[in-house]
Backbone bond lengths (Angstrom), bond angles and torsions (degrees), N, CA, C in turn:
res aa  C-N    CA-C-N  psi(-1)  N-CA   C-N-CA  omega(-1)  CA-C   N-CA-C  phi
1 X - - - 1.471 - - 1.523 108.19 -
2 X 1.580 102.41 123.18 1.752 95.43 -176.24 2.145 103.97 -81.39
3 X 1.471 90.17 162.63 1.208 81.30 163.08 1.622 159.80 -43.75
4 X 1.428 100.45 -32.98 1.604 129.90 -178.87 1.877 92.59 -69.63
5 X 1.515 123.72 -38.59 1.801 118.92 -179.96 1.662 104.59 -78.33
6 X 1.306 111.56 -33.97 1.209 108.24 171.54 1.328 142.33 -74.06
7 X 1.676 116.77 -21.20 0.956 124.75 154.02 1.415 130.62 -89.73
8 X 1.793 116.83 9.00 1.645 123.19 174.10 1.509 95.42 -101.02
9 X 1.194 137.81 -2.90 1.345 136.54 -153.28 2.146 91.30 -120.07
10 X 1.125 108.33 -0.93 1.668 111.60 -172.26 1.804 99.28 -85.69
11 X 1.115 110.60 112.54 1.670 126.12 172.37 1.054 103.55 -22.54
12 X 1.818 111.96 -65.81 1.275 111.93 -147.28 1.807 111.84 -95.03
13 X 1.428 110.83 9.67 1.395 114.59 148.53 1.859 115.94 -77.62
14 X 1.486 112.35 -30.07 1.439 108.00 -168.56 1.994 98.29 -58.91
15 X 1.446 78.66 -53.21 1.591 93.43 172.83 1.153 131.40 -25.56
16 X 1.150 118.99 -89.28 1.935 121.74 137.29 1.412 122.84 -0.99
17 X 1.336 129.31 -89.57 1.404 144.60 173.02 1.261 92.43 -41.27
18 X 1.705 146.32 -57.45 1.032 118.19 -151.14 2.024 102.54 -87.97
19 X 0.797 105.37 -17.71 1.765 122.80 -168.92 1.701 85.85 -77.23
20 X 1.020 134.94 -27.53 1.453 129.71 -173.32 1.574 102.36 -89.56
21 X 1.168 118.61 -43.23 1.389 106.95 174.57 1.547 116.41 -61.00
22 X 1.163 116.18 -34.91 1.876 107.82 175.65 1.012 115.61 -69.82
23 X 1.526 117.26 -28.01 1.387 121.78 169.80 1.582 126.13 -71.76
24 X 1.618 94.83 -14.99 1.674 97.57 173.43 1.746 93.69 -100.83
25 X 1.013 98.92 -28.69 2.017 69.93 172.34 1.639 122.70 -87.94
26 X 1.463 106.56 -23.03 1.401 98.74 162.33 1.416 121.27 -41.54
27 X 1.566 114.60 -61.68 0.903 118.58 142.43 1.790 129.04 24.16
28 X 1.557 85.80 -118.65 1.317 110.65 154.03 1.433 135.63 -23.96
29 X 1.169 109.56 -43.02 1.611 122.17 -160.70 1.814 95.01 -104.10
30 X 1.560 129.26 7.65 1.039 113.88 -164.63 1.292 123.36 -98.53
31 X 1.149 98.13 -17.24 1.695 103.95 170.59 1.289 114.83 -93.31
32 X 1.499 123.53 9.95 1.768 131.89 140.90 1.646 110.28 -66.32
33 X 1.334 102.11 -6.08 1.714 107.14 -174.64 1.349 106.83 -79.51
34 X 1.132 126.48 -34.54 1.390 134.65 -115.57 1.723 94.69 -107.31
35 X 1.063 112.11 151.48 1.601 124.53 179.27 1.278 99.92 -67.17
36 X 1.267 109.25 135.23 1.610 101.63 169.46 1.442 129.48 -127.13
37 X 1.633 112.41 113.64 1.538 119.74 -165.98 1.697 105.28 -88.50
38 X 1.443 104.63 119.62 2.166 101.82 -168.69 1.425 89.13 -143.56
39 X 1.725 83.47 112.02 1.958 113.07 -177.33 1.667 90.54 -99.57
40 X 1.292 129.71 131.98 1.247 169.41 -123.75 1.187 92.68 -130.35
41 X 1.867 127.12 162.55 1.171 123.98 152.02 1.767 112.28 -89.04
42 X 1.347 105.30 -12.98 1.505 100.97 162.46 1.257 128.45 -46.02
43 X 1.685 101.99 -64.76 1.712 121.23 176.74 1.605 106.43 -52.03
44 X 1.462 105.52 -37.79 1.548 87.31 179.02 1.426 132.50 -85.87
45 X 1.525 109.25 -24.35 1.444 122.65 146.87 1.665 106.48 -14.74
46 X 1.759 89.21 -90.23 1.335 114.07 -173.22 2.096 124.52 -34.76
47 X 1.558 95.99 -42.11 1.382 105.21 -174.92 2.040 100.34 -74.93
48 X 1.396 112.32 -54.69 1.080 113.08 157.76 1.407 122.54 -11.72
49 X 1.405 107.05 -90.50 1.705 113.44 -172.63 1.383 110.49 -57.58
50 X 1.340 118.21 -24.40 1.670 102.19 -170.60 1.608 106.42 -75.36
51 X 1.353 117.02 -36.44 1.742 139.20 -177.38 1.664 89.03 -61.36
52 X 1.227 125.91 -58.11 1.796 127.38 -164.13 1.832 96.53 -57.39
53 X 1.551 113.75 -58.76 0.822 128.03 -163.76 1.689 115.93 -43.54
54 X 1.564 108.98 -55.48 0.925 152.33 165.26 2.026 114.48 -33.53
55 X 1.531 97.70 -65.99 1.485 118.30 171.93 1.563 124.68 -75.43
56 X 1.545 104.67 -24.49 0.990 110.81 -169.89 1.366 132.32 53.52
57 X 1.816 104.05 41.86 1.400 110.36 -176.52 1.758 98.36 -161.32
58 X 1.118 122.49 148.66 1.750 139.20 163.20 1.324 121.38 -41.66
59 X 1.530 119.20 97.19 1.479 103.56 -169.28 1.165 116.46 -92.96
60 X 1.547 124.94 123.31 1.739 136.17 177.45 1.477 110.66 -43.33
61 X 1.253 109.30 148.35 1.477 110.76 179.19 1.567 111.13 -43.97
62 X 1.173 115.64 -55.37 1.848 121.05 171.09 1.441 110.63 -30.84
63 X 1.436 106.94 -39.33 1.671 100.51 179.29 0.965 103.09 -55.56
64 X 1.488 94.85 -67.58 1.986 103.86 -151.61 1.625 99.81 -54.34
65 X 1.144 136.46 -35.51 1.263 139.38 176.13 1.406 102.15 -41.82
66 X 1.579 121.03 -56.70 1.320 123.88 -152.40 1.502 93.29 -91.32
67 X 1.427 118.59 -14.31 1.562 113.18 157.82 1.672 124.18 -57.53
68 X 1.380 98.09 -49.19 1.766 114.20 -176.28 1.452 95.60 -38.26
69 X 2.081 93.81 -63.18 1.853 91.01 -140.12 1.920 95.89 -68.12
70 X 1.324 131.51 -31.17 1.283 133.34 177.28 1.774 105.68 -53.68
71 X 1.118 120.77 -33.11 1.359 101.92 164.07 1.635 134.73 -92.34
72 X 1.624 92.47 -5.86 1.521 97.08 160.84 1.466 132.85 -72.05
73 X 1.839 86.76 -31.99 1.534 79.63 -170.77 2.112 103.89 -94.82
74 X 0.945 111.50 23.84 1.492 130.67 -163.30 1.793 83.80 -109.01
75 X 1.497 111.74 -37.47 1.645 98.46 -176.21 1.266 104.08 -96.76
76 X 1.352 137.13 -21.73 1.857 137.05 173.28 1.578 90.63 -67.34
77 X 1.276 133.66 -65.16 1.214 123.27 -165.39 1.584 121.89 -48.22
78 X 1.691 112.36 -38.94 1.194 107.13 -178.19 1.832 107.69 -90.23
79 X 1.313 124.03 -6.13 1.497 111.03 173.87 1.755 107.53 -79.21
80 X 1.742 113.73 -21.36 1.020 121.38 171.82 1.592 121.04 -63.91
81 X 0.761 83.40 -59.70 1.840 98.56 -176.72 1.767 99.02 -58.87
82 X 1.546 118.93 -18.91 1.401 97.01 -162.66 1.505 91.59 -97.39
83 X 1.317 104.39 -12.54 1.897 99.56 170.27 1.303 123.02 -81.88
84 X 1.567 110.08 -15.35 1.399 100.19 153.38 1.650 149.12 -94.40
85 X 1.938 81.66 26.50 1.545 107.40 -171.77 1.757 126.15 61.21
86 X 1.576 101.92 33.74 1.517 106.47 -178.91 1.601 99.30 -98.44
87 X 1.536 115.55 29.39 1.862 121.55 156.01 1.200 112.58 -89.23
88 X 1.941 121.02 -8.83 1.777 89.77 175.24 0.977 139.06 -108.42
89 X 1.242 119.54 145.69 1.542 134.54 -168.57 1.447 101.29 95.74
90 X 1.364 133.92 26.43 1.351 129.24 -154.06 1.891 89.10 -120.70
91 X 1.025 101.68 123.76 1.534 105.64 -168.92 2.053 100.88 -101.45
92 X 1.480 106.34 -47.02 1.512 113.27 155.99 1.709 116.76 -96.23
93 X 1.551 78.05 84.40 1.981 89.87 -174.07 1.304 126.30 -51.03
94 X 1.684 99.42 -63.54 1.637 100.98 -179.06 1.677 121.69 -46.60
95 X 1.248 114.14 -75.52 1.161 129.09 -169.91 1.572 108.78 -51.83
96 X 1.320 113.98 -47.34 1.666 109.47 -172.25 1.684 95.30 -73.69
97 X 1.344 111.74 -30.02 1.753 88.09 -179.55 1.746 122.40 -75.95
98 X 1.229 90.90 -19.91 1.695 94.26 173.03 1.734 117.67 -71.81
99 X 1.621 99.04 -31.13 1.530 98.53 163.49 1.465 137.36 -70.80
100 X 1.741 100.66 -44.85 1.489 113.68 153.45 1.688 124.09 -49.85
101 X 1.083 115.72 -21.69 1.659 100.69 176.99 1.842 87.98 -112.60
102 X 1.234 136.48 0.11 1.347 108.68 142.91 1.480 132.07 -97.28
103 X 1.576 98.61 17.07 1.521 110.59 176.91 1.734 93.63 -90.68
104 X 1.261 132.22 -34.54 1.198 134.61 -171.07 1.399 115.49 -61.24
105 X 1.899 111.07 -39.12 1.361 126.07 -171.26 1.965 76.36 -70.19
106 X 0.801 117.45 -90.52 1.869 130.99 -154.60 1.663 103.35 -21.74
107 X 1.234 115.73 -46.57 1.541 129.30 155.62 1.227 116.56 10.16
108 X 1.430 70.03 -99.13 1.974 109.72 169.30 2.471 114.27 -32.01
109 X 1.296 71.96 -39.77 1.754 66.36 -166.95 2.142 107.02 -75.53
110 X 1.403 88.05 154.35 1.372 97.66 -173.01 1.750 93.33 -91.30
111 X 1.360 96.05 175.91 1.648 135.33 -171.36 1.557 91.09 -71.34
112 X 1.445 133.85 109.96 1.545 131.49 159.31 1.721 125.21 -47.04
113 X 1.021 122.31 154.75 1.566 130.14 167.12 1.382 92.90 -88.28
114 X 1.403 103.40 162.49 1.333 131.84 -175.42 1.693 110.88 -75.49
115 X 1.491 99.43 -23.65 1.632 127.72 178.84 1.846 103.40 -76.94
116 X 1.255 100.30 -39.44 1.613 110.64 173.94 1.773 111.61 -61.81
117 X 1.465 88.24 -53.01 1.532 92.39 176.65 1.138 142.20 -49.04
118 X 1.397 98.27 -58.42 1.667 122.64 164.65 1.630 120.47 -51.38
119 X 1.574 115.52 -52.16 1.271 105.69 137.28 1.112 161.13 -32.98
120 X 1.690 122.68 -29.14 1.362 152.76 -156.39 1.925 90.62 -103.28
121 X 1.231 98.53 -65.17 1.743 109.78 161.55 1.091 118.22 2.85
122 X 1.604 92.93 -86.19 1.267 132.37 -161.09 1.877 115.35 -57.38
123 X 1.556 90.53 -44.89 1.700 103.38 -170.93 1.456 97.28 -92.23
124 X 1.264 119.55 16.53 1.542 86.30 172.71 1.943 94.89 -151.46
125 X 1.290 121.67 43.42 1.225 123.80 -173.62 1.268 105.57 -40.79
126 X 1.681 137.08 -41.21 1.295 130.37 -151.72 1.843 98.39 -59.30
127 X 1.499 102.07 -42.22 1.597 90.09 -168.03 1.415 114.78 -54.01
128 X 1.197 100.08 -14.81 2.297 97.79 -168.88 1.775 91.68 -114.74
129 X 1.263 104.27 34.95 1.477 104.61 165.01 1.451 115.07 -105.60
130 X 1.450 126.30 111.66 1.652 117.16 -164.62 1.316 88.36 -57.40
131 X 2.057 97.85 -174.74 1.411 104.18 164.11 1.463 96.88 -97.70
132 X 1.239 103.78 174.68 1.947 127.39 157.66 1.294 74.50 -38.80
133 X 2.224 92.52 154.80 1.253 107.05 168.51 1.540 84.92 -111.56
134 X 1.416 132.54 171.26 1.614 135.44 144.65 1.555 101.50 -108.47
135 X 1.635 94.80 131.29 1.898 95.46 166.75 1.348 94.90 -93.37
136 X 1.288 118.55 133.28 1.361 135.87 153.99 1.624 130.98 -104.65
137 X 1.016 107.40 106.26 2.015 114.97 155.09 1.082 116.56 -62.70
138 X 1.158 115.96 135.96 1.811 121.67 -150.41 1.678 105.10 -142.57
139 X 1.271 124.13 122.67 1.324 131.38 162.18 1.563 128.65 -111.17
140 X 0.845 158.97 110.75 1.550 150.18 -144.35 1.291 112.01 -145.43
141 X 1.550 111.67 130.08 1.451 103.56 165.90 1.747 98.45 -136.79
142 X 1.389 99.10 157.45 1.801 103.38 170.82 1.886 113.52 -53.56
143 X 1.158 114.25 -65.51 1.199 108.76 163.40 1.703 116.64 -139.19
144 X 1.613 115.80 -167.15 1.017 120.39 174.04 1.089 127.82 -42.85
145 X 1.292 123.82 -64.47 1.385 141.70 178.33 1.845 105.92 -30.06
146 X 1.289 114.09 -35.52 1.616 112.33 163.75 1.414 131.34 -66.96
147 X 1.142 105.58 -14.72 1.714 122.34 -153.23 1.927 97.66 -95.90
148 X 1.430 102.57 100.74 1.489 111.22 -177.51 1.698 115.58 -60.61
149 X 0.998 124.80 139.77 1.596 121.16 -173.73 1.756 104.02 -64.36
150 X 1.262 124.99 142.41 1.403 128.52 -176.63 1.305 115.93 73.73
151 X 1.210 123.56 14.01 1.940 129.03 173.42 0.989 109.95 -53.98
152 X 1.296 115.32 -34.84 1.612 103.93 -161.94 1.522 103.48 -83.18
153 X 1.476 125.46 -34.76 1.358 132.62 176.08 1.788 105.84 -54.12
154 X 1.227 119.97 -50.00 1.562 136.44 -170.39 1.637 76.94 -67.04
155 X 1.029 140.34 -74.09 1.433 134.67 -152.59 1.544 104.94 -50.94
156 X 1.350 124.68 -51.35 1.224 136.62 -176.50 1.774 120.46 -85.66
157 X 1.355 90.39 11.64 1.906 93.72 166.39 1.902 96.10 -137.11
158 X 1.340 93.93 44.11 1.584 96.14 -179.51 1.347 167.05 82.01
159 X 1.819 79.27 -0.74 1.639 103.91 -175.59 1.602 120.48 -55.82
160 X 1.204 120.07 135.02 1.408 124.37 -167.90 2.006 101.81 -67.36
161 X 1.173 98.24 88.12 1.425 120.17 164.89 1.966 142.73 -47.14
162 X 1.700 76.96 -10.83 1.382 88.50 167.93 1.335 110.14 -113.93
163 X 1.257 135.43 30.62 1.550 148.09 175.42 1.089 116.52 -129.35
164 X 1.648 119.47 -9.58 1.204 144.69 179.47 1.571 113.07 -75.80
165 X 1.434 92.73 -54.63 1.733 109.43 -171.19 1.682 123.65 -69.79
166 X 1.173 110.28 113.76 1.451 98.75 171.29 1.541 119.02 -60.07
167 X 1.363 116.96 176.79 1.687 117.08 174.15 1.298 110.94 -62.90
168 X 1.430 113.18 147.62 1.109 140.93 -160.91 1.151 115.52 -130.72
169 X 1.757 146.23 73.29 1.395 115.48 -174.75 1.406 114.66 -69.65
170 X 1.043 145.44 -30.86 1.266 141.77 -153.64 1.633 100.66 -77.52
171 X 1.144 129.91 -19.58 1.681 118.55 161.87 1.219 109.81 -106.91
172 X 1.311 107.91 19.63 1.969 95.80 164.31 1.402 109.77 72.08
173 X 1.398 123.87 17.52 1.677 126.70 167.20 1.958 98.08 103.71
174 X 1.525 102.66 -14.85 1.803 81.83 -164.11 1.830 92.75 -96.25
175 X 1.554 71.07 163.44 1.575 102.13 175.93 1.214 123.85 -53.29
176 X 1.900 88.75 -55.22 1.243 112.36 -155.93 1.457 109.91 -126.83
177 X 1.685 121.17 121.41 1.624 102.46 -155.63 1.758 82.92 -139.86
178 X 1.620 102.52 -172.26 1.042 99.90 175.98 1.415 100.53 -148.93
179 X 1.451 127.07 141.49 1.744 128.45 -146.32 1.709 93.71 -157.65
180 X 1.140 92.82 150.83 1.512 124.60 -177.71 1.795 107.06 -88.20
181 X 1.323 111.62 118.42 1.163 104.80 -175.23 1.839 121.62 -44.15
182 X 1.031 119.19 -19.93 1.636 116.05 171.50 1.233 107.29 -106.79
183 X 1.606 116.42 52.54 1.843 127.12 160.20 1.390 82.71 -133.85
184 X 1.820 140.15 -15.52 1.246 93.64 -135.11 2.116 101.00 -99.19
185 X 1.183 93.22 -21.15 1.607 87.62 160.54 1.446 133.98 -57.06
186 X 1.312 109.73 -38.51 1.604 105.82 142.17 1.509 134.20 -35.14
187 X 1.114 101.93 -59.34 1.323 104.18 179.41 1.431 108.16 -72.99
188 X 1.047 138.24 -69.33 1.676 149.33 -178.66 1.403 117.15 -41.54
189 X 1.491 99.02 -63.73 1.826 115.59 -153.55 1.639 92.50 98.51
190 X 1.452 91.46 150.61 1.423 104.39 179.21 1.343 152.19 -69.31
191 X 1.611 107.85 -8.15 1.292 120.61 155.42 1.772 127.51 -80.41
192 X 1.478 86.76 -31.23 1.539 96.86 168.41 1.686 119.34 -60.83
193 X 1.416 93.78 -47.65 1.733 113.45 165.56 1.516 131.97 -28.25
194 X 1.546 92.91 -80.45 1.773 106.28 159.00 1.410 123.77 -61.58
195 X 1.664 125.97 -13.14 1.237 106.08 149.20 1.337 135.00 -76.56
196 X 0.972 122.32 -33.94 1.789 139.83 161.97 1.594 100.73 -43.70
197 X 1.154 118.19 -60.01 1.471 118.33 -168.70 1.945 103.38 -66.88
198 X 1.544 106.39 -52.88 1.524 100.71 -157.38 1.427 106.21 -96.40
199 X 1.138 127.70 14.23 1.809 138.35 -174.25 1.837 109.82 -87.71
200 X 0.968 101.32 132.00 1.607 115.55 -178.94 1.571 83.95 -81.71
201 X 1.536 125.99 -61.85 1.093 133.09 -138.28 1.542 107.15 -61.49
202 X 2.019 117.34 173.78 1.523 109.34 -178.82 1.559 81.74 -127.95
203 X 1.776 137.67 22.05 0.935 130.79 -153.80 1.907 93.71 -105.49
204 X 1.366 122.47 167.14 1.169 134.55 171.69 1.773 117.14 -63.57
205 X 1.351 99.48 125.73 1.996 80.12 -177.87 2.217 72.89 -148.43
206 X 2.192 80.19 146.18 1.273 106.98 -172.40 1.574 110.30 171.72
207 X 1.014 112.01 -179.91 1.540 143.12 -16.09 1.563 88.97 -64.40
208 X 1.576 109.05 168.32 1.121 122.85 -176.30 1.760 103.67 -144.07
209 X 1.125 132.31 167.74 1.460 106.29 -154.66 1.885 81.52 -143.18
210 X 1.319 121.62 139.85 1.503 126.44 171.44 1.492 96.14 -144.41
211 X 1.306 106.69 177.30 1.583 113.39 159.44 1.851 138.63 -59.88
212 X 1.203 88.13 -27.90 1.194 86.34 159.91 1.660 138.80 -118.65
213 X 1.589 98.86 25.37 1.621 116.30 142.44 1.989 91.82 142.39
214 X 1.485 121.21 -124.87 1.085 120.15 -115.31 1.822 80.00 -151.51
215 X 1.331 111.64 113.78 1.590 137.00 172.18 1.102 123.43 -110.70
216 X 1.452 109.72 119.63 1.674 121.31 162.59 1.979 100.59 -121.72
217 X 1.504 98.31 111.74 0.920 116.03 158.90 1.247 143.39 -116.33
218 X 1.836 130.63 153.00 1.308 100.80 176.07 1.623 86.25 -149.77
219 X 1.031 122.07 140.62 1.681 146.47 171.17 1.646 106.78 -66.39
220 X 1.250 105.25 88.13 1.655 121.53 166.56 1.778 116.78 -72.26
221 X 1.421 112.43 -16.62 1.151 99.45 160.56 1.826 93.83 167.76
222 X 1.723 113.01 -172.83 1.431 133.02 175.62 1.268 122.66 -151.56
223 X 1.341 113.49 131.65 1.414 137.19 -149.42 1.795 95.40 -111.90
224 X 1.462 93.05 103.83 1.804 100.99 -166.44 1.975 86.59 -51.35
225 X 1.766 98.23 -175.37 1.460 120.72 -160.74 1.943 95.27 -95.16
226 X 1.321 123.62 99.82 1.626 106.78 -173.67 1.690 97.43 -107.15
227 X 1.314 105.13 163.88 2.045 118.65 -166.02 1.553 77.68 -100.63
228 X 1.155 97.32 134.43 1.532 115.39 175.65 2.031 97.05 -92.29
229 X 1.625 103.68 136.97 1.366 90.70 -177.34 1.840 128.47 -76.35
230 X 1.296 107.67 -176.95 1.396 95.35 -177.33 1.284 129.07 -63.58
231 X 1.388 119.28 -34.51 1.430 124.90 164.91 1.586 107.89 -49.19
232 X 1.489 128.96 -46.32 1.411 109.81 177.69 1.766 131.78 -62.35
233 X 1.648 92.47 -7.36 1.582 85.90 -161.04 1.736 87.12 -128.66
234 X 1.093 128.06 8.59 1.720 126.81 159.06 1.557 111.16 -33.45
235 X 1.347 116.66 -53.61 1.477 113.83 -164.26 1.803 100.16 -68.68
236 X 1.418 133.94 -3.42 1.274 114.67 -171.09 1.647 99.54 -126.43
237 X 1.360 105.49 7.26 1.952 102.89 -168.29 1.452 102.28 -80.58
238 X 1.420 111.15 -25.06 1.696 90.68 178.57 1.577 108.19 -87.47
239 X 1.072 123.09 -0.50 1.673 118.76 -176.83 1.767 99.38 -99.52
240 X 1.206 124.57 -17.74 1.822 124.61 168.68 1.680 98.54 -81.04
241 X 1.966 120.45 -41.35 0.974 92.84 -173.14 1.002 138.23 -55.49
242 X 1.611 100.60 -42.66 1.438 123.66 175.55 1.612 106.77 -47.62
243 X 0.854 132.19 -64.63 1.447 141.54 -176.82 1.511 99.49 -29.21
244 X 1.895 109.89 -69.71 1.510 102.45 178.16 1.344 127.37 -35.66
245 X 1.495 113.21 -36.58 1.384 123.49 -152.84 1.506 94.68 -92.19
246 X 0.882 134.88 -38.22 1.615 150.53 -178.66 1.676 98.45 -67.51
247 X 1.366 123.30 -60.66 1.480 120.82 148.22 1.554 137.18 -1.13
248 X 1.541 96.92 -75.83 1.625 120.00 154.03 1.112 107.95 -41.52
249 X 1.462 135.07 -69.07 1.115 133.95 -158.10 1.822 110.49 -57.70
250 X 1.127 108.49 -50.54 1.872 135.59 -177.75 1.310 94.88 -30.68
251 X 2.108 103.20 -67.78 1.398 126.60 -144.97 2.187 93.76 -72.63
252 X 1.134 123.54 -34.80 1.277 136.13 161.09 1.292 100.48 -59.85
253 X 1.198 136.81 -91.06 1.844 117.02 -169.24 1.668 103.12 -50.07
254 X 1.111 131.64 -56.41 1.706 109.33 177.28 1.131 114.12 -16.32
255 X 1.958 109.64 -72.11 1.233 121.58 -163.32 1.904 107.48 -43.87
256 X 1.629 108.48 -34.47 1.326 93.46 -144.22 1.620 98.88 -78.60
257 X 1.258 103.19 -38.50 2.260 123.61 156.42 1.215 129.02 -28.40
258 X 1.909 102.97 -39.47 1.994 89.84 -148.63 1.320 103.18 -75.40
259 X 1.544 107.50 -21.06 1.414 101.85 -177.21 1.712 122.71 -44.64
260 X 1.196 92.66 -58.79 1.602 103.90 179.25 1.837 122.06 -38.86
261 X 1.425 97.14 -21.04 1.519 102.50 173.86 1.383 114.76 -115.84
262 X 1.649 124.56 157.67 0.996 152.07 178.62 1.696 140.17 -73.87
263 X 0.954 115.65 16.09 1.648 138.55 -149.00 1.262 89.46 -48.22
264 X 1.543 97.97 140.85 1.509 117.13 178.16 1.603 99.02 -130.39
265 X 0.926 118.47 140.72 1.750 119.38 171.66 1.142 107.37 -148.40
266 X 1.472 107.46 97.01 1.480 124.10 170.04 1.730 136.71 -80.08
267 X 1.279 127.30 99.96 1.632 117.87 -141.72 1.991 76.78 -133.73
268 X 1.667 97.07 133.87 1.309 105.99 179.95 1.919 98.96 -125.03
269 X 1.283 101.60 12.58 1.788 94.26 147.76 0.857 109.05 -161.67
């Protein structure tokens, strides 16, 4: 018997060779294991319009992208957290468990230096950058049936506009206010909205129709975006720092998770 029969005929090679094949189909077969998170072009439709709606502006593919992965990792976090049993006694499950296991990451982080802070400041001015303000002139009625024929002409040759308007709670009685572009569909309704925002003009435009009745507005002016300084925003830099740092921590347990799941992201335009 030459060597080459004698060494295929050795147990503890069958052994081997055969222990390698389960290990190559384990392998194989493992991402049939795997949880599987599958975002729809519905869901993204859906997440889409509510965010547009919301902003009152067209979101670039990059958004919606940065929409997807924010709801992926919004669904690993809560299948995670529910395996570590942070569902009981939880009556609003989803959402509080996705907060509770990012209340766990925030935990973890220590108390910042003042050296941290000042730093933190510095590198990230946009957050302590207000938004634009819009001044708005405001006319309001409950419904049509109030709205005199030719208003809008009387409005636009000067008519005193704050004698015009019925009550209003949602601006607190004034006429004339000034709002952050993501209040101002609230206040308006949304056609009224996107005119304020996308109008060159300083002229009266209306009626405009929302849920809670009947808008003539016109954009008296805009209050560029200014960084509020560090002394104003000290009392909240260690509660963002923390956040960053708690962040890190999140984006590290993701990493150590996503594997285990299957992500599918299905987009039909």
């Amino acid at each position: 018997m030459d060597m080459k029969h004698a060494f295929l005929k050795e147990p503890l090679l069958h052994f081997l060779f055969l222990g390698g094949l389960i290990f190559l189909a384990d392998a194989l077969l493992a991402s049939d294991r795997k949880e599987q998170i599958f975002v729809d072009q519905s869901s993204i439709d859906y997440l889409v319009k509510q965010q547009e709606r919301l902003s009152l502006r067209t979101y670039s593919d990059e958004d919606i992208e940065q929409l997807i992965a924010a709801y992926i990792e919004d669904e690993i976090l809560y299948r995670e957290a529910y395996k570590r049993g942070l569902n009981q006694g939880d009556t609003r499950m989803r959402r509080n468990m996705i907060l509770k296991l990012r209340g766990l990451m925030i935990a973890k982080v220590k108390e910042p230096s003042e050296a941290q802070l000042k730093d933190f400041y510095q590198n990230n001015l946009e957050r302590y950058t207000g938004p634009e303000q819009f001044q708005v002139d405001h006319v309001y009625f409950k419904d049509e049936s109030s709205v005199s024929t030719g208003l809008l002409d009387e409005l636009n040759q000067g008519a005193d506009f704050r004698s015009l308007s019925e009550s209003y709670f949602q601006t607190y009685g004034q006429s004339s206010i000034n709002s952050p572009r993501s209040e101002l569909a609230s206040l308006f309704g949304e056609q009224a909205s996107r005119y304020i925002v996308e109008t060159d003009s300083d002229h009266w435009m209306g009626p405009f129709s929302s849920a809670q009745g009947i808008h003539f507005v016109k954009r008296s002016g805009i209050t560029p975006p200014k960084v509020a300084a560090f002394e104003q925003v000290a009392p909240y830099l260690p509660m963002d720092w923390q956040a960053a740092e708690a962040r890190k921590l999140i984006d590290a347990e993701l990493d150590s998770v996503r594997e285990n799941y299957s992500i599918v992201v299905e987009r039909t335009q």
